[in-house]
Each structure stands twice: as C-alpha cells, then as structure tokens.
N, C-alpha and C positions, 0 to 999 in steps of 0.2 A: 504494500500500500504506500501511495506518494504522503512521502509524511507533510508538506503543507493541507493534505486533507485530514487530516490529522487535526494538525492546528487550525482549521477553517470550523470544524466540529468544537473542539475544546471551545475555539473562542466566540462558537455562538454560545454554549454552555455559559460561559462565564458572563456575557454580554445581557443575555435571559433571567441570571440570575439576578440582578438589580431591577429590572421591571417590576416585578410586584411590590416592592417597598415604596417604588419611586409612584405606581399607580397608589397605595392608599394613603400616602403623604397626600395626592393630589385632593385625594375623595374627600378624606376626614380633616385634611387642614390642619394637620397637626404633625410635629414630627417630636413632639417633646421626648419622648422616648430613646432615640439617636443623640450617639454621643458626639460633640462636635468635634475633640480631641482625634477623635479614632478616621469620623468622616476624614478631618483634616492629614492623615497619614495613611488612610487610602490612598488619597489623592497626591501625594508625594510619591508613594507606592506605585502607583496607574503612571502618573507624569513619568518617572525614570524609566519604567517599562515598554512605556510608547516611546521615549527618546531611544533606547537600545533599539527598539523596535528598527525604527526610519534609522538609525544609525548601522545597522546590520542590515539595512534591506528585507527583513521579513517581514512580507506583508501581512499573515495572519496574525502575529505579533502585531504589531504596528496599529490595523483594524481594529482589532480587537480593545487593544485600550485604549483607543481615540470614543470608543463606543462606549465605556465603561466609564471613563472619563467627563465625557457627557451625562452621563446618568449619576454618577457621584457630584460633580458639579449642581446638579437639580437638586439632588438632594439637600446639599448645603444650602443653596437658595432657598429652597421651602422651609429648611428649619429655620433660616433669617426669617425670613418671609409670616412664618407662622409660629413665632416664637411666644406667644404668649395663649396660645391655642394649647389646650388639654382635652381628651377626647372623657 
C-alpha cells in the first residue's frame, strides 16, 4: 500500500476528530468546559507539524494540520467568543 494513503486516511481521522466538539461549541454557545492552556498547545502542537509538514513536502502531513488547525483555531474563538456562556 502507497503509504501517502496511509497518511491521506490517518489524516482525515485526525481532521474528523475535532468536528464534533467544534459543532457543539457552535450549538450550545458555550465552550466553558475547554481548557484554554491545552487549546493553546495544541495549537503550537498542529502549527510545528504543519510547518515540518510544507517543510518536508508531505502533503498528507501538511493537509492535515492546516485542517486541524483551522478547527483548533475555532475552537479558541468560540471559547473567547462565549466565554461567559455555561450550559
């Protein structure tokens, strides 16, 4: 098996797996629950692994945490965004 499908698989796994949090952040308005400490080293996490990413040319790499990235990104927002929101 070509291991970029490999990685095209993995990284929609990983990609998918932040959608549901990021959809009932949306719903419920509330993100009080999320830690902003952790969001915030995700996101150092996601950023260094998309830079290797484009920095080695693997785009499944690359893709993948520009997508995650995005969605941790939201995340942070809505818990600025809805920080005084308790469900």
């Amino acid at each position: 098996m070509n291991p970029d499908i490999i990685g095209y698989i993995g990284g929609i796994f990983s990609s998918v797996s932040f959608l549901p949090q990021v959809i009932k952040i949306w719903k419920t308005k509330s993100a009080h629950d999320l830690s902003m400490p952790t969001l915030l080293l995700l996101t150092a996490n996601v950023t260094l692994w998309l830079t290797y990413g484009i920095s080695i040319n693997n785009r499944p790499l690359w893709i993948t945490n520009a997508i995650v990235l995005s969605m941790v990104l939201a995340m942070i927002y809505f818990k600025i965004r809805y920080k005084n929101n308790k469900l």
